[in-house]
DSSP file (Angstrom, degrees, kcal/mol; ACC not computed):
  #  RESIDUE AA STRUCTURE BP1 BP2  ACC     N-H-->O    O-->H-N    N-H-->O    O-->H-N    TCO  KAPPA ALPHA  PHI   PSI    X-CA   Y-CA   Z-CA
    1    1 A X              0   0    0      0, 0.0     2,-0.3     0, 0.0    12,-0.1   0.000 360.0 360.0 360.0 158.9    6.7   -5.9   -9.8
    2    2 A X        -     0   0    0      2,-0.0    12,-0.7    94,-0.0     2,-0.3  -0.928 360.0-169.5 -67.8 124.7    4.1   -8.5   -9.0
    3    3 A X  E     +A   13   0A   0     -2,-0.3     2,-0.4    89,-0.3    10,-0.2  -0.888  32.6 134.6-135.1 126.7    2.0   -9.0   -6.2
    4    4 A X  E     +A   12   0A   0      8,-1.7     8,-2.8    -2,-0.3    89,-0.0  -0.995  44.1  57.3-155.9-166.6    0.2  -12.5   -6.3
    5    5 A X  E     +     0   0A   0     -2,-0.4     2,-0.2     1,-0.2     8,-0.1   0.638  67.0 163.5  79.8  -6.6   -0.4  -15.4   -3.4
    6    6 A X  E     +     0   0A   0      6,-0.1     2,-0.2    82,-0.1     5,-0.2  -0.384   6.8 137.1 -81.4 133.5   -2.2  -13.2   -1.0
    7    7 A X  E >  S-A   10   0A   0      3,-1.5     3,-1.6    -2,-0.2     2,-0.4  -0.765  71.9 -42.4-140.4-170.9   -4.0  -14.6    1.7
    8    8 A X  T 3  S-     0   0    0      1,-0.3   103,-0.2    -2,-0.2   102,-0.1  -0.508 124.6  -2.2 -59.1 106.4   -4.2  -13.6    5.4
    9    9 A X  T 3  S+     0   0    0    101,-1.6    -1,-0.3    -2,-0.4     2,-0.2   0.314 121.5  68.1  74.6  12.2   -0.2  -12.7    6.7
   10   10 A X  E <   +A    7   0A   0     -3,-1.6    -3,-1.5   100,-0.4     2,-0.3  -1.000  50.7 172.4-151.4 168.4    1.6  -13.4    3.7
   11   11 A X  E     -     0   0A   0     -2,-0.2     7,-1.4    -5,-0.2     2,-0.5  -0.955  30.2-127.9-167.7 136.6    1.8  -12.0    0.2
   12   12 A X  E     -AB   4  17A   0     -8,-2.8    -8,-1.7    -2,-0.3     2,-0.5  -0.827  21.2-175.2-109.5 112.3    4.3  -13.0   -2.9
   13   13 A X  E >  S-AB   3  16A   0      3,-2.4     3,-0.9    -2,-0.5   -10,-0.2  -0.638  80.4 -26.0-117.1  88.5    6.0   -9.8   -4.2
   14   14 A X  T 3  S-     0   0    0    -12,-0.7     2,-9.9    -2,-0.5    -1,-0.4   0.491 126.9 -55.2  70.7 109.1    8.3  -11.3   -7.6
   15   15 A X  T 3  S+     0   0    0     -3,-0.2    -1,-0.2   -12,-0.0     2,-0.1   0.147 113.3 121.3  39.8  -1.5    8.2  -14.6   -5.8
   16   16 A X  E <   -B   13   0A   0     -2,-9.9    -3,-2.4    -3,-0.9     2,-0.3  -0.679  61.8-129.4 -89.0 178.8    9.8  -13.5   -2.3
   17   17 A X  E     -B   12   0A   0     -5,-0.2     2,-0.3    -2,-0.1    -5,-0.2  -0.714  18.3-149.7-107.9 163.7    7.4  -14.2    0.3
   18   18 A X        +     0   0    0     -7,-1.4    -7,-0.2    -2,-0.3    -9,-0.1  -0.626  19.8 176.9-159.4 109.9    6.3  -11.7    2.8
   19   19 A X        +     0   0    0     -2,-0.3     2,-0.3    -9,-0.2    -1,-0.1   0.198  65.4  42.6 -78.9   4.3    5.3  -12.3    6.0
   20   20 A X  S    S-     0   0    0     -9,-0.1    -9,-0.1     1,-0.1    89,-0.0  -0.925 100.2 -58.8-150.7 165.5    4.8   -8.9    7.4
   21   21 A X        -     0   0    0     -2,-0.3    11,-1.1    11,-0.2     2,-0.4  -0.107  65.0-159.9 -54.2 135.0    3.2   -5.4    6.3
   22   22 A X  B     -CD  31 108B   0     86,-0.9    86,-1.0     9,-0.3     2,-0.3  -0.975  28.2-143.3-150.6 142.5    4.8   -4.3    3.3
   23   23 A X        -     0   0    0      7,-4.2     7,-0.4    -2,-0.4     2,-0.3  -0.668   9.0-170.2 -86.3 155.9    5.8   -1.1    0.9
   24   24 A X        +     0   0    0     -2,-0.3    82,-2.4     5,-0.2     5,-0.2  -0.931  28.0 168.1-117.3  93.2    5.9   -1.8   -3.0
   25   25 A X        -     0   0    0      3,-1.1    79,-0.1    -2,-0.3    23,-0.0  -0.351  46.7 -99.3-109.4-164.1    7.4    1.4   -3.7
   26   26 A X  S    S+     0   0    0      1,-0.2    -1,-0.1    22,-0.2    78,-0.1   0.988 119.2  29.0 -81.2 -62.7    9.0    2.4   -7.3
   27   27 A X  S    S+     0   0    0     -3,-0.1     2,-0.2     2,-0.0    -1,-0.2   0.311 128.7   8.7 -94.2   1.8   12.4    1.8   -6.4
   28   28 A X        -     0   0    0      2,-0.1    -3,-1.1     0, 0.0     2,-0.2  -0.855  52.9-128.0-160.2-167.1   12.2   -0.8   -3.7
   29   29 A X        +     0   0    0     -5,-0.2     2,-0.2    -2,-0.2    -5,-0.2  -0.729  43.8 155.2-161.5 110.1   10.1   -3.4   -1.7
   30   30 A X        -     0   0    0     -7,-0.4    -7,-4.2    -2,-0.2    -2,-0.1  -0.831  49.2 -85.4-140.2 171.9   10.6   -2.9    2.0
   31   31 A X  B     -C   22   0B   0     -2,-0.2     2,-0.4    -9,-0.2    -9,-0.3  -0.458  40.3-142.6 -67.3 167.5    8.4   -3.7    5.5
   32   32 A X        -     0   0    0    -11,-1.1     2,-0.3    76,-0.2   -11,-0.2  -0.981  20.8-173.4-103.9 136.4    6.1   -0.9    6.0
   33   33 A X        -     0   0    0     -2,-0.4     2,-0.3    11,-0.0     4,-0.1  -0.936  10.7-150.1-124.7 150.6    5.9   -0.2    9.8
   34   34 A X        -     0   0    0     -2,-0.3     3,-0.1     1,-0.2     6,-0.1  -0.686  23.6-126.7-120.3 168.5    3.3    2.4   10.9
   35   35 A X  S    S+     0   0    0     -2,-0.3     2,-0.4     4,-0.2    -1,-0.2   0.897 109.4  29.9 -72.3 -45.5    3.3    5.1   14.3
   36   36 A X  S    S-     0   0    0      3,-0.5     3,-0.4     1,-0.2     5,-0.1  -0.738  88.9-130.9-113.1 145.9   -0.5    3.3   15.2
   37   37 A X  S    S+     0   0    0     -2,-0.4    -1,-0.2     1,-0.2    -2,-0.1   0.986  97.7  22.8 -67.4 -58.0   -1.0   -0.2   14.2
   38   38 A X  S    S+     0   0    0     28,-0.1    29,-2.5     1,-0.1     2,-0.3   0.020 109.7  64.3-120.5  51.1   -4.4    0.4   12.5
   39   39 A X  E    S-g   67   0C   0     -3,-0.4    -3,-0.5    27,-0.2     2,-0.5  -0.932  76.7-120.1-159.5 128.5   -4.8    3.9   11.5
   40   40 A X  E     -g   68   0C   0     27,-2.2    29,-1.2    -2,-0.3    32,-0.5  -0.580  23.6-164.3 -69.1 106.2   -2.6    5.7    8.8
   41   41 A X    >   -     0   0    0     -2,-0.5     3,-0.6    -5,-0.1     4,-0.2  -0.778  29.8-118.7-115.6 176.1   -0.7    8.5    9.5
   42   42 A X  G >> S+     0   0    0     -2,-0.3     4,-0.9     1,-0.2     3,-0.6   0.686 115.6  56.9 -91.3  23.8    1.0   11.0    7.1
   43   43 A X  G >4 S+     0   0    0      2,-0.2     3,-0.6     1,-0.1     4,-0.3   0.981 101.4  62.3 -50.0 -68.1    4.4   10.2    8.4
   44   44 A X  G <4 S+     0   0    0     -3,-0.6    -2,-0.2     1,-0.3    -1,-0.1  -0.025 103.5  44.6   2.1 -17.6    3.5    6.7    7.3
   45   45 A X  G <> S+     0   0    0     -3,-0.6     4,-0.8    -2,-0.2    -1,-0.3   0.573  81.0  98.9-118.0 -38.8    3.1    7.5    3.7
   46   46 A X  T << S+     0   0    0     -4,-0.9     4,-0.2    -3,-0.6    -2,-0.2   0.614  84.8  54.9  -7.0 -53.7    6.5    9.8    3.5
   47   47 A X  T >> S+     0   0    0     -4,-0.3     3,-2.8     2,-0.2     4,-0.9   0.965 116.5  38.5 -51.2 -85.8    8.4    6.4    1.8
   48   48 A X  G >4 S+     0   0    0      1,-0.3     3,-1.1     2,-0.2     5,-0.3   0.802 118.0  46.8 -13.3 -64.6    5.3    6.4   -1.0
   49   49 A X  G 3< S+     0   0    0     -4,-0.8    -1,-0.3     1,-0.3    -2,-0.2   0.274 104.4  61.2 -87.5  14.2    5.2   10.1   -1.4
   50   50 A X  G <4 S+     0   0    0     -3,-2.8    -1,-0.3    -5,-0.3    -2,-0.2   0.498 101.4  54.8 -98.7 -23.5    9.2   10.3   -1.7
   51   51 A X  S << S-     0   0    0     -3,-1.1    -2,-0.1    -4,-0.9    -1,-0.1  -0.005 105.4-139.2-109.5  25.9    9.1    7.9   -5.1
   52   52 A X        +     0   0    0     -3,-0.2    -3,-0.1     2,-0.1    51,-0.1   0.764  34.3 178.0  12.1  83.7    6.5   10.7   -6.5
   53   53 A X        -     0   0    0     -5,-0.3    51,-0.2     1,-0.2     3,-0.1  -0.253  43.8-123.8 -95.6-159.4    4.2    8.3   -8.1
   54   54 A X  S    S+     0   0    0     49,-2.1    28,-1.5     1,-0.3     2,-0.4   0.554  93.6  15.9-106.1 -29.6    0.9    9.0   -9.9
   55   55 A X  E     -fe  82 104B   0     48,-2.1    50,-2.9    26,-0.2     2,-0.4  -0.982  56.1-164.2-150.6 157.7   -1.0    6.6   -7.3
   56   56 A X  E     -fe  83 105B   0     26,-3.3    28,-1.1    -2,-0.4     2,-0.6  -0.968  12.6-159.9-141.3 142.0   -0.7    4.9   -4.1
   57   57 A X  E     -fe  84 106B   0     48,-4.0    50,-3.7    -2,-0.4     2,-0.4  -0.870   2.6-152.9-121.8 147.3   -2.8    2.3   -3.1
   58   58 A X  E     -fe  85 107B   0     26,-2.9    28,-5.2    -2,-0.6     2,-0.9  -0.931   6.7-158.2-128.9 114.1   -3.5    1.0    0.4
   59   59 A X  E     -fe  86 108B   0     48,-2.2    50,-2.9    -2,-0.4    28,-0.2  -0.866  12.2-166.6 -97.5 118.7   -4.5   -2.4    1.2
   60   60 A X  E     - e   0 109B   0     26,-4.8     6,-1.2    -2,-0.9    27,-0.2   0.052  49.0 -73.6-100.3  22.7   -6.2   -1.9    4.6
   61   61 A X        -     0   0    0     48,-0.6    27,-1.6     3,-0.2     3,-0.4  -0.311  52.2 -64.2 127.9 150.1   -6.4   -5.6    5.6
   62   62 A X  S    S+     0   0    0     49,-1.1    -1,-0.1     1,-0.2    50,-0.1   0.938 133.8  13.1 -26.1 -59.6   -8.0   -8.9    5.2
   63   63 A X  S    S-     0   0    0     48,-0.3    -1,-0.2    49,-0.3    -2,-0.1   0.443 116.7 -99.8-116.0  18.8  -11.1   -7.4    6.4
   64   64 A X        +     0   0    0     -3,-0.4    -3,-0.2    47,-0.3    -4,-0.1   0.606  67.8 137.1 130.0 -36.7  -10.6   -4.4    6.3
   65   65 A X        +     0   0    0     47,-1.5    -4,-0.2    46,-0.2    -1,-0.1   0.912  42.3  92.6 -66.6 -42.2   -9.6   -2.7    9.6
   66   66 A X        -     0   0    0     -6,-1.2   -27,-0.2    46,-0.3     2,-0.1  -0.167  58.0-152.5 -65.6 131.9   -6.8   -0.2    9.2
   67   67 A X  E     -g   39   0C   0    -29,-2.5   -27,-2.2    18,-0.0     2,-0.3  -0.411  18.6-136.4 -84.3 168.4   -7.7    3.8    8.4
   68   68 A X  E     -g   40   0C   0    -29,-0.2     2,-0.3    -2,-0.1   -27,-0.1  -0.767  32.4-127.1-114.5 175.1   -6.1    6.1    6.9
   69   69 A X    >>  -     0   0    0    -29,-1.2     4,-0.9    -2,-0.3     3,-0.6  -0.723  26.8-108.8-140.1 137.1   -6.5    9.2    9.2
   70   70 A X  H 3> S+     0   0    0     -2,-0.3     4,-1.7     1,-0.3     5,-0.1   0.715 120.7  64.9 -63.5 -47.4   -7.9   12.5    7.3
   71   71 A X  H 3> S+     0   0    0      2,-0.2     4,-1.3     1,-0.2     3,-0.3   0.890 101.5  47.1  -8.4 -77.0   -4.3   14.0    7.7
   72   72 A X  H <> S+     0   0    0     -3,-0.6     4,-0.9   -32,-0.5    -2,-0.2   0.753 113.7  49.5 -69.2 -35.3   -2.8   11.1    5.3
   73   73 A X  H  X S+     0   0    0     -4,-0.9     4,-1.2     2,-0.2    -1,-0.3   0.848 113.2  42.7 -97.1 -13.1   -5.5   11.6    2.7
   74   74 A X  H  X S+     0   0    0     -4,-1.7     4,-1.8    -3,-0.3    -2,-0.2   0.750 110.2  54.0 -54.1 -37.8   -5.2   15.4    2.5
   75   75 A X  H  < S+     0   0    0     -4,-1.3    -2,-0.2     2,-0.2    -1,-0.2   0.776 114.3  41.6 -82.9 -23.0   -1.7   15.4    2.5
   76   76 A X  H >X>S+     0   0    0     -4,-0.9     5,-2.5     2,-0.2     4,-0.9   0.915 117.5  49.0 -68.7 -53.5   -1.6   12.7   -0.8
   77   77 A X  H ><5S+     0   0    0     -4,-1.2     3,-0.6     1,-0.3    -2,-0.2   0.918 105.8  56.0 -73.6 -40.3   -4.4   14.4   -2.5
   78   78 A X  T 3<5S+     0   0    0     -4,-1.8    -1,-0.3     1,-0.3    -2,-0.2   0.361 105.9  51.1 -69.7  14.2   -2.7   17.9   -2.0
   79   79 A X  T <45S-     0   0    0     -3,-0.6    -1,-0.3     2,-0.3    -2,-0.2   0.480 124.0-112.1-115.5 -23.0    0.5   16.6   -3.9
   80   80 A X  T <<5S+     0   0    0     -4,-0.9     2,-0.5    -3,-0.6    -3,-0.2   0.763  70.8 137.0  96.2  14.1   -1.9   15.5   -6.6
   81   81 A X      < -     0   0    0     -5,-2.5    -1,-0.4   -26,-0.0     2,-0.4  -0.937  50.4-129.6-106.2 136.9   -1.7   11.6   -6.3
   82   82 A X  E     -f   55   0B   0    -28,-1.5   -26,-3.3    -2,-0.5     2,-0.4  -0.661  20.3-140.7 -72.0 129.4   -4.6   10.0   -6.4
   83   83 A X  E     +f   56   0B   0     -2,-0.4     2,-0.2   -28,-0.2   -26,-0.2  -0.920  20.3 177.9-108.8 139.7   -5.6    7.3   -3.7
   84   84 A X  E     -f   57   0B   0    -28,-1.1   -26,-2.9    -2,-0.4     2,-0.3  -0.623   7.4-179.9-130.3 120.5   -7.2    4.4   -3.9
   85   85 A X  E     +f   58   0B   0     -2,-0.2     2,-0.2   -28,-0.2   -26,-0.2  -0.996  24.6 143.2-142.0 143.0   -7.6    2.2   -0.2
   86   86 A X  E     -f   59   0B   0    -28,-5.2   -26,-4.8    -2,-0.3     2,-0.4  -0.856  56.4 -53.4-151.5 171.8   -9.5   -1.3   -0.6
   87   87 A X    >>  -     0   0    0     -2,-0.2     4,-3.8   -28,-0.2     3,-1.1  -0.457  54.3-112.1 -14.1  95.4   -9.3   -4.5    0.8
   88   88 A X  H 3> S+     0   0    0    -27,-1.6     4,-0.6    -2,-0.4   -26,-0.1   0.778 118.6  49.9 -24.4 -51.5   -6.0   -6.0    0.7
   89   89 A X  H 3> S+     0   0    0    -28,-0.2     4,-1.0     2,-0.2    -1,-0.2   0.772 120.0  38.0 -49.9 -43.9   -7.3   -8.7   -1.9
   90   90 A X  H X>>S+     0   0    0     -3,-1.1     4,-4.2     2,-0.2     5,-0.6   0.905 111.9  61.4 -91.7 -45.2   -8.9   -6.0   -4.1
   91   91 A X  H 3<5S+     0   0    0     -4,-3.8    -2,-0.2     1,-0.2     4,-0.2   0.720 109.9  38.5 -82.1   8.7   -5.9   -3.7   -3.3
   92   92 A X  H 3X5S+     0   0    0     -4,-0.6     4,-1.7    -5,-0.4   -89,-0.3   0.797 109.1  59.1-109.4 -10.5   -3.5   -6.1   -5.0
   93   93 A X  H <<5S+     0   0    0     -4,-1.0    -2,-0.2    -3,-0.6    -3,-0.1   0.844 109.4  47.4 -26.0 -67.4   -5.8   -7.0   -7.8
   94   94 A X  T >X>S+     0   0    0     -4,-4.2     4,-3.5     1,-0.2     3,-1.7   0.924 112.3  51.6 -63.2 -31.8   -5.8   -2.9   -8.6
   95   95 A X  H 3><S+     0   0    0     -5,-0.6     4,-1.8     1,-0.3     5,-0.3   0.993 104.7  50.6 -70.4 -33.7   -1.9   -2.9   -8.3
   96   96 A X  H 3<5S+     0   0    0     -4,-1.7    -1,-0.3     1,-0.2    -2,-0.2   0.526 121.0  38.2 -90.6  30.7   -1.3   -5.7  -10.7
   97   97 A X  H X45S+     0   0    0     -3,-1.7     3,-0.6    -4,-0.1     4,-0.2   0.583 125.7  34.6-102.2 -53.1   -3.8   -3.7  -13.4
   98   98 A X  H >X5S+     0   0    0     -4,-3.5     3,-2.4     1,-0.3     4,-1.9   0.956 102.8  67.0 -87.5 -30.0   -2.8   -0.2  -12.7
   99   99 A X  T 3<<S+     0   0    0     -4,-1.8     5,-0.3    -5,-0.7    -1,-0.3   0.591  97.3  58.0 -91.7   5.7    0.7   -0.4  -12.0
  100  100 A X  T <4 S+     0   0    0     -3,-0.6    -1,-0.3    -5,-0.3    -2,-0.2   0.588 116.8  37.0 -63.7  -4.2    1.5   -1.4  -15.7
  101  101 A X  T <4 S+     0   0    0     -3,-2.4     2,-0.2    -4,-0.2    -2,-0.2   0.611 125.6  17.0-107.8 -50.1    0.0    1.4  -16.7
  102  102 A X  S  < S-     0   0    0     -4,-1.9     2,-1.0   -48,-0.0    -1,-0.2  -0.742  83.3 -83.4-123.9 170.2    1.0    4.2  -14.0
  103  103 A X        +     0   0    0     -2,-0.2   -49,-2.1   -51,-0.1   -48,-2.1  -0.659  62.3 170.4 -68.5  93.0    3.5    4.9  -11.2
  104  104 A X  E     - e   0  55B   0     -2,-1.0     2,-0.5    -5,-0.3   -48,-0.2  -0.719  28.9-163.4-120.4 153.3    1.9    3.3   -8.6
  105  105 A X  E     - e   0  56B   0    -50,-2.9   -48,-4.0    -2,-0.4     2,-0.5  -0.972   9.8-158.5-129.0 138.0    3.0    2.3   -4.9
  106  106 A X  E     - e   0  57B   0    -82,-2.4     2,-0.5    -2,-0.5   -48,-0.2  -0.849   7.5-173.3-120.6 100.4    1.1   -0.3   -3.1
  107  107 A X  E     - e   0  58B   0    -50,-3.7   -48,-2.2    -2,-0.5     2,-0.4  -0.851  21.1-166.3 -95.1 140.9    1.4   -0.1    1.0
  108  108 A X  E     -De  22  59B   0    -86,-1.0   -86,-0.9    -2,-0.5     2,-0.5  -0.965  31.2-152.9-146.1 130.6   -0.4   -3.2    2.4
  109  109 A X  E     - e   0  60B   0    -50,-2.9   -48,-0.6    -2,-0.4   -89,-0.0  -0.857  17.7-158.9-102.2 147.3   -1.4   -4.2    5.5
  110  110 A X  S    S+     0   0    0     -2,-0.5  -101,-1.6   -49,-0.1  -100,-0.4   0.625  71.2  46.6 -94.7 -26.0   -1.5   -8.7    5.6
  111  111 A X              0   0    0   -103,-0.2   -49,-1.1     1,-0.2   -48,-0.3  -0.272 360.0 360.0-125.7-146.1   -3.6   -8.9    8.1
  112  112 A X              0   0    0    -51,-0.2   -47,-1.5   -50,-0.1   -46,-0.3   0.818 360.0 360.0  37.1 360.0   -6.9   -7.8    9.8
């Protein structure tokens, strides 16, 4: 898949548009909805960590705001997937370089 177009609330995944928070998993592209609006829990990765990838990447906002919660990144790293949380702009940058490469799933927050 392809991620391009992103600017603050919207994001071009293969040419649909998407106006709301969204998974790029291996097998799909669906909203992502979270328990806490801006902190990551690991419920919240379950979709990701279901598609066994090699990486998951987290675009935590326009500027930034959303966390991932110490929970969410223990439980990733203890399966042995690597993650990688940026910038929304940087974290769809990394997805369209690594995920030719790897199995990678890109969860993105659009705004903040």
């Amino acid at each position: 898949m392809r991620l391009s177009g992103y600017r603050f609330g919207r994001i071009e995944v293969d040419d649909e548009v998407w106006t709301q928070d969204v998974m790029v998993l291996l097998s799909q592209v669906c909203p992502w909805q979270r328990r806490e609006g801006h902190r990551v829990h690991p419920e919240d990765l379950e979709a990701a960590l279901a598609e066994n990838p090699e990486l998951i990447i987290v675009g935590t906002g326009f500027s930034g705001l959303l966390k991932l919660t110490p929970e969410a990144e223990e439980g990733v790293k203890r399966r042995g997937i690597e993650l990688l949380a940026a910038k929304t702009a940087e974290a769809v940058e990394a997805y369209n370089e690594l995920a030719r490469r790897r199995k990678t799933c890109a969860l993105l927050h659009l705004t903040c």
